[in-house]
N, C-alpha and C positions, 0 to 999 in steps of 0.2 A: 211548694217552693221548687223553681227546678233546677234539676241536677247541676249547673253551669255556675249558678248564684251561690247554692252549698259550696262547692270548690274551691269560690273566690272568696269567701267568707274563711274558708280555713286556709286557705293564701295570705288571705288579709292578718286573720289571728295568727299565725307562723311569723309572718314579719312583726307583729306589735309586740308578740313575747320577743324575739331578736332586738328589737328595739329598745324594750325596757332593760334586757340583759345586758346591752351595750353600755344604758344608762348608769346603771348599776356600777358595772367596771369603773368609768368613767368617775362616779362619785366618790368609790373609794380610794382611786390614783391622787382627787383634789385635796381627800382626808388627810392621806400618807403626804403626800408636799404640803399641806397645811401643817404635819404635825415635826415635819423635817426643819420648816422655819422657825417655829415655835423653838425647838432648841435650838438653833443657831441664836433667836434671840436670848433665849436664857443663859448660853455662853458668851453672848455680847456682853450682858446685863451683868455676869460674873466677872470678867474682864473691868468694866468699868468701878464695881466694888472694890475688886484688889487694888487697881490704879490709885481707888479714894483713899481705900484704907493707907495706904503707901505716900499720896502724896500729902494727903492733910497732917501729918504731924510732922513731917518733911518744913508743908510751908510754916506749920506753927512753929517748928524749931527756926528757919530764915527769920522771921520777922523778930524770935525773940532775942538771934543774934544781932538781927539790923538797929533794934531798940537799944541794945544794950553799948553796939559801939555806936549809934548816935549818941548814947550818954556820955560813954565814954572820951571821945571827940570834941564834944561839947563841952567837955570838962578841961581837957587838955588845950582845948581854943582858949578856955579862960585865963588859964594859970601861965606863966611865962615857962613855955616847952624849952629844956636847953638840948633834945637832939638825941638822948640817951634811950630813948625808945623805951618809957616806962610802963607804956599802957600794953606792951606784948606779954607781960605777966598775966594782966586783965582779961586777955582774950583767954589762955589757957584755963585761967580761976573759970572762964565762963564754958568751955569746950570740957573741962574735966567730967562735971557730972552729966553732962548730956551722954560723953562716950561711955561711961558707965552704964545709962541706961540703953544705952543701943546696946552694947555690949550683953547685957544682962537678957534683952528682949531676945537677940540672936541665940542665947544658950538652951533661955525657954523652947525655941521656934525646933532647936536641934536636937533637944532632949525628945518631945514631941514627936518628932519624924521618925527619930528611932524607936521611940515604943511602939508607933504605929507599922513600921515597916517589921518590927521582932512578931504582930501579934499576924500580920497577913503573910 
């Protein structure tokens, strides 16, 4: 083989390891932004948990207030209303134990934060 062909051959080999080393780099820059969206999604995905956790009993309290002054409404439609605004008792009778339980949930939530912020 002559001396010209050797040279281009380790010419050639010098570029293909530079090459594969570029490649390399390259694959691991895609890994590290694959692995960068990957949490963003998982901080998406936490974001939309909290949102549920927060709004679904939010809406299940609306509709069981909506429920309860359609009854209530519906009842006062029936009976001759003289104007004294009797059903404003009914909405409290209904709002009492809900605030309670918000109330009670928030103590849990602050009891919670505090033990965790005393033990970190």
């Amino acid at each position: 083989m002559p001396e010209g062909d050797l040279a281009e051959l380790r010419q050639r080999k010098k570029e293909l390891l530079l090459e594969s080393d570029i490649n390399r780099q390259i694959v691991r820059v895609e890994f590290a932004q694959l692995a960068l969206k990957a949490s963003e999604w998982r901080r998406g995905l936490l974001k939309v948990r909290t949102a549920y956790n927060w709004l679904a009993p939010a809406t299940g309290i609306f509709f069981a207030i909506y429920g309860m002054r359609k009854k209530m409404l519906g009842h006062v439609a029936r009976t001759k209303h003289d104007g004294h605004g009797h059903g404003k008792a009914a909405y409290l009778n209904l709002l009492a134990p809900l605030g309670m339980a918000a109330f009670r949930k928030a103590y849990k939530f602050w009891r919670h934060a505090r033990r965790r912020g005393a033990t970190t």
